[in-house]
KOLGU-82546 format. One record per residue (C-alpha): residue in three letters; x, y, z. Coordinates in steps of 0.2 Angstrom, whole numbers, plus 5000, padded with zeros to 4 digits. Layout:
REM KOLGU-82546
ALAXYZ;...
***
This chain:
REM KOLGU-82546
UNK521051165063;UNK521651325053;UNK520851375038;UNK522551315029;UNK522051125036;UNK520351145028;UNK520951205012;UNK522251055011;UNK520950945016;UNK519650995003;UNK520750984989;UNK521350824993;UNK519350764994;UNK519250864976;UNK520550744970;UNK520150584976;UNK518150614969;UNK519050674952;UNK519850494953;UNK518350404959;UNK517350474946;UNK516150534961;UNK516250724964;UNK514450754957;UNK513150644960;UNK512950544946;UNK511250544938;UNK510250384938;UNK508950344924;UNK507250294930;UNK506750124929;UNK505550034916;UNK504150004926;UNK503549814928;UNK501749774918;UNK501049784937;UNK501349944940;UNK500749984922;UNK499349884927;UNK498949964943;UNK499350144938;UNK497950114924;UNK496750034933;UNK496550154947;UNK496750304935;UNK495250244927;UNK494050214943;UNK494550354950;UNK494050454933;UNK492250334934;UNK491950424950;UNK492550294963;UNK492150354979;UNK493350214986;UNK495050254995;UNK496650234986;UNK497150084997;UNK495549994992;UNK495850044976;UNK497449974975;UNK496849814984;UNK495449784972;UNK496649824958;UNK497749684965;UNK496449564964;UNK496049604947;UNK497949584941;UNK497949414951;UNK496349364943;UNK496849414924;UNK498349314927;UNK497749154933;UNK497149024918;
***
């Protein structure tokens, strides 16, 4: 392909993306986290700053239990 094809090309892409509405990437806005993750992010903040010595994944495991046991009647 000539460098006249590519032009061509690119502004057709530059046209349809104007169209579309897609030429940048559109920025999404984070989510709201659930009250689990708020849970979680919390709970292990908080044993790691009491000196935990566990892992993070048996930090998060024991912090699963805790949401499941809070929950339950």
């Amino acid at each position: 392909m000539s460098d006249q094809d590519y032009q061509k090309l690119d502004k057709r892409i530059k046209a349809l993306e104007e169209k579309l509405g897609t030429s940048e990437k559109s920025e999404k806005k984070p989510k709201k986290s659930s009250a689990y993750n708020d849970f979680m992010k919390e709970y292990i903040s908080e044993q790691k700053s009491k000196g935990s010595t566990k892992s993070h994944k048996e930090l998060f495991a024991d912090g699963a239990k805790a949401w499941n046991a809070r929950r339950v009647p």
